[in-house]
N, C-alpha and C positions, 0 to 999 in steps of 0.2 A: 325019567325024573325031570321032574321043571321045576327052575329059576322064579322066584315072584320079585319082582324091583318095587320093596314098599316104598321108597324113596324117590322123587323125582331127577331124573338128571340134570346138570346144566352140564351146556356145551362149555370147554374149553377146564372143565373142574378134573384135581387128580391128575396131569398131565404136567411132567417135567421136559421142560421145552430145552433146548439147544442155548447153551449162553448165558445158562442161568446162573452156572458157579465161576465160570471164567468166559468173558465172553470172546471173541473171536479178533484176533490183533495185541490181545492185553500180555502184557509181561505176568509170564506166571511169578516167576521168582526170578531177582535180580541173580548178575553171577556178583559171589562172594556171601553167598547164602550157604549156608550148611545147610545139609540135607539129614534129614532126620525123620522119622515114623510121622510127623506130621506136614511133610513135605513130598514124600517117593512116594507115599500113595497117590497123591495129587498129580503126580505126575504120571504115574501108573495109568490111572483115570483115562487119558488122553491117548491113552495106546503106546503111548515112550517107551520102547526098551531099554532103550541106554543114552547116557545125555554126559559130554566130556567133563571130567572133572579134575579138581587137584590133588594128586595123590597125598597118602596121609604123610602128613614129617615123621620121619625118625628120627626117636633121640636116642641114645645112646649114654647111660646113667650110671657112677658107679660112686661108692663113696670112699673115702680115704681114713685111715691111721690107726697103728695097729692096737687102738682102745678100745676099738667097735666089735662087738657079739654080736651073732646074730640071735634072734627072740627065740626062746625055747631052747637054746644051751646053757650051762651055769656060767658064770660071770668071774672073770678073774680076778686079782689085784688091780682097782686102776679103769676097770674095762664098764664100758658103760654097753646098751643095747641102741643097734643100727637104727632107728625110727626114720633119720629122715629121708632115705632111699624108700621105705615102704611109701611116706606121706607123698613122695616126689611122683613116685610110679600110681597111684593111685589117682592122682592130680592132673597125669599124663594120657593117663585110660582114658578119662571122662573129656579131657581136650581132644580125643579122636585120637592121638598121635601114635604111632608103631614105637613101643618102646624095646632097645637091648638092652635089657639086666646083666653090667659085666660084674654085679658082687661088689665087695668090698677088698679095696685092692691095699695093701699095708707098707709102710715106712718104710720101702725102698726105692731106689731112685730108678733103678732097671725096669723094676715091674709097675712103675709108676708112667715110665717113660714108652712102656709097651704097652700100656693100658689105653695111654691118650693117640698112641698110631693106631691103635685097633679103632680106639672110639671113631676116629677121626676119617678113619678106611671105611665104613658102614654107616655114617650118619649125615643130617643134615646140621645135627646142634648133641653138642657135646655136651652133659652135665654132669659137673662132682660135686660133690658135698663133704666141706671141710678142706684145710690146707692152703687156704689164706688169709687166716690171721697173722697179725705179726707174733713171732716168736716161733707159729709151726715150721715144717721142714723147711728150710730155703729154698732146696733143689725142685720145688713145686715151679715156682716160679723163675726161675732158670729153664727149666723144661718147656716150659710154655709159649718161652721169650726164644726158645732155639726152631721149636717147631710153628709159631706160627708170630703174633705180635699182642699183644695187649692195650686195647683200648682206654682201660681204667683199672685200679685196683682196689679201692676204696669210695664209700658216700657216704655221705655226709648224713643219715637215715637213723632209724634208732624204733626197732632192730634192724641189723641187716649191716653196721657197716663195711664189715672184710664181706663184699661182695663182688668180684671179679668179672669182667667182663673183654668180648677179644676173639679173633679169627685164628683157626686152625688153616692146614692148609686147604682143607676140603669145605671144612662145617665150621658153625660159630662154636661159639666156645661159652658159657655159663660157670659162672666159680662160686658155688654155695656157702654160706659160711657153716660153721660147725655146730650151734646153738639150734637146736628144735626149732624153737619159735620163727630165729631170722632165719633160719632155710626156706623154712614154707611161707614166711611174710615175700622173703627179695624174689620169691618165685610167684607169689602170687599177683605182685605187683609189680613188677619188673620182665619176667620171665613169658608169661602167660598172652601179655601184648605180642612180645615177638613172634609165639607161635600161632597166634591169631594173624597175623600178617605173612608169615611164611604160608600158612596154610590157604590166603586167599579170600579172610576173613576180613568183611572190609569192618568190622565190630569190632574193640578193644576187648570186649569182656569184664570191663570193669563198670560196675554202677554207678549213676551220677551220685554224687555227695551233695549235702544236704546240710542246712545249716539248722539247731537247734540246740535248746536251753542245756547245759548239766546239769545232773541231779545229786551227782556225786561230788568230791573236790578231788581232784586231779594232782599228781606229782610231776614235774616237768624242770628240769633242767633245759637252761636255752643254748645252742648251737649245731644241733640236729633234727630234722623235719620226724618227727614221734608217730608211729605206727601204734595207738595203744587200743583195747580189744573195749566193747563194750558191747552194752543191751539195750538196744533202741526200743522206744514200746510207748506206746500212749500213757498217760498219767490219768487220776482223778477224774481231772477235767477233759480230760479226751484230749489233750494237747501232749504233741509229740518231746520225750526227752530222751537222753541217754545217762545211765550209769554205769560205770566199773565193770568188768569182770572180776575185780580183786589187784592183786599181785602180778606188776608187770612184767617181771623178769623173762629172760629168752631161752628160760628149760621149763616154764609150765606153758607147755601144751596145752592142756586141761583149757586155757582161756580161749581156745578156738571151739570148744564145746560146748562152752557156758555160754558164747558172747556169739553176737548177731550180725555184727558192723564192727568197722574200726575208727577208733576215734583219730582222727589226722591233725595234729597241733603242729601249727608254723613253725619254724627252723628257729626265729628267737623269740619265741614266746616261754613265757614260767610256767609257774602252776597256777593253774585255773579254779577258780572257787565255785563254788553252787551257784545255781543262774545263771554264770557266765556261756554267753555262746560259743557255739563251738562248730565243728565241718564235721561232718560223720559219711562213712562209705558203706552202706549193706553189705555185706556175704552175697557172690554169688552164688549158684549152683557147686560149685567145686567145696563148699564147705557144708554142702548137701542142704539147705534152706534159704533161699532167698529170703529177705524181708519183705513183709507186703503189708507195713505198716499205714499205706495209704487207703487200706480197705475199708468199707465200714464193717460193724461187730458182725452180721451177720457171714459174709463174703467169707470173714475170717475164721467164722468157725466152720464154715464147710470149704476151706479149701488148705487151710495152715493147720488145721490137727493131723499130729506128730503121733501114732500109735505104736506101742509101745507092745511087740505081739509076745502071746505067749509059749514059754514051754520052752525057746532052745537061749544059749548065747550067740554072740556074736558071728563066732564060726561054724555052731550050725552042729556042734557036737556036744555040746551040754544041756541035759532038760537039766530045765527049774521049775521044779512040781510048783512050787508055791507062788509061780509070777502070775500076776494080776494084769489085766490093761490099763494104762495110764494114756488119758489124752491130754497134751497137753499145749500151750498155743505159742504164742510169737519167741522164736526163740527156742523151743524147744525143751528139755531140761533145764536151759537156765533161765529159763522164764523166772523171772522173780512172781511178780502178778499177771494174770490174763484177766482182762477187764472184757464181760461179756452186757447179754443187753442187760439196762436196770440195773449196771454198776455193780453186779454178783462177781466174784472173784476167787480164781483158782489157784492157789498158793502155791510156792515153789516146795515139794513134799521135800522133805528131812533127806541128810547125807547117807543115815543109819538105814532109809530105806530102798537105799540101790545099793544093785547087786550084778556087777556084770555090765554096767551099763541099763540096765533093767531094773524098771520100780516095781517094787512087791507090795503096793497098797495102792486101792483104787483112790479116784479121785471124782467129786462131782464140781458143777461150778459154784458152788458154797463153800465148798471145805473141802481141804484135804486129810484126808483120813489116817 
């Protein structure tokens, strides 16, 4: 059998030379780099077996007071369902960190008291959620003050402010407050630096903030720095603004679903009217969507649709014959508009038609159906 070369060669064509993806002397990756599926292969590359690292943090998580159910058993008098231990462990994964799940530990001072030796015996950072507001147990905070010391008890934040902070005798110490929202807020913005720094991480994790117009009017009492949820998204004119998610209170969760960013209002500032500028911070990854409102339209439609797959829920044990795919763009579900090219626009579809988390009517970029 013979070869015919209808093509002429050039010398030096097709040939991947030595130095070409990392050349020889260069820092592949700094230390304080997480390593991740787009980093170990790279290094893989190179012939590296093994390269010293910082072992994962352990946190050690449990929540407090005898109101909490856990999901999936009926609800007593009184008794509401554990969410922010799920939020907190979920939060915790995605940071890399070894999480102990010691449960939810109840209104006593002994098993309260032997909960936080255990924490404190197995971890590098302690976290509970609930248990220092004013009015809950006392003996929380007596327990704390016997076994290690407390840095702070309260800030001045809004949500978030029975948020506790402080050294065990081993690990630090984390004091969540009991509200959905400020659990997962003073951990998001507070909590998340620390283990970014324990871990070696010379990155905060938090997105720069950003200054831009309101679209909405704003509620704001002044004497607490305001953590309020919103939807960053280009307007009309292609200029960047933000609106609401709604209702701020610190038991709708829901606003972490709808909203993209958080809107950051100064410690004495009121309420802020339409126009008025404002600081906004993206979502990073930990609320599963970055914003990448600085893309143009195209960028955005191929790298920010949200598919919306068919057939199961959430857990992967219910079909829903009748789910459709919804694509949808900045923001996700609460996308109010997605402004694509030629100014076409994909509406935020109706409440009536989720189901599960899951839209049951498709969607193009004219209409939504």
């Amino acid at each position: 059998m013979a070869c015919v070369l209808l093509l002429k060669c050039v010398a030096g064509q097709n040939i991947r030379r030595r130095g070409e993806d990392i050349s020889a002397g260069a820092v592949v990756f700094p230390a304080g780099t997480r390593l991740t599926t787009a980093e170990l292969p790279v290094i893989a590359s190179l012939g590296i077996a093994e390269v010293p690292v910082i072992r994962k943090v352990r946190v050690a998580l449990f929540s407090t007071g005898d109101e909490l159910q856990l999901p999936g058993q009926p609800l007593g008098d009184g008794q509401i369902y554990d969410t922010n231990r799920l939020a907190v462990h979920l939060m915790l994964e995605q940071l890399g960190c070894e999480v102990i799940n010691l449960g939810i530990i109840r209104d006593d001072p002994h098993a309260l008291r032997a909960a936080f030796i255990e924490a404190d015996s197995q971890a590098d950072v302690v976290i509970s959620s609930g248990g220092v507001s004013v009015g809950e147990a006392d003996y929380t905070k007596t327990i704390l003050e016997e076994l290690g010391e407390i840095a702070f008890w309260k800030l001045a934040i809004k949500p978030g402010k029975p948020f506790a902070f402080g050294k065990l005798s081993n690990s630090w110490f984390c004091g969540l407050p009991g509200n959905p929202v400020s659990a997962t807020l003073t951990f998001y913005q507070l909590v998340q630096p620390l283990l970014a720094k324990l871990s070696g991480n010379t990155a905060s994790g938090l997105p720069a903030r950003q200054r831009v117009r309101t679209a909405s009017r704003l509620k704001k009492t002044p004497g607490r720095l305001d953590f309020q949820r919103g939807v960053l998204q280009r307007n009309a004119d292609g200029e960047l603004e933000v609106t609401t998610t709604g209702h701020q209170g610190s038991h709708i969760f829901s606003s972490f679903s709808l909203g993209n960013c958080f809107i950051v209002l100064e410690r004495d500032r009121g309420n802020v009217d339409v126009g008025e500028w404002v600081e906004v911070e993206p979502f990073n990854a930990l609320f599963g969507r970055p914003v990448m409102a600085e893309l143009s339209d195209q960028e955005m439609l191929r790298y920010n649709r949200q598919i919306i797959l068919r057939g199961f829920d959430f857990d992967g044990q219910e079909a829903l014959k009748d789910s459709r795919v919804l694509i949808v763009g900045l923001g996700g579900l609460g996308c109010r508009s997605f402004a694509v090219s030629g100014k076409r626009r994909c509406r935020q579809p109706d409440a009536a038609r989720l189901r599960h988390g899951f839209a049951l009517e498709s969607a193009t970029p004219d209409t939504a159906q």
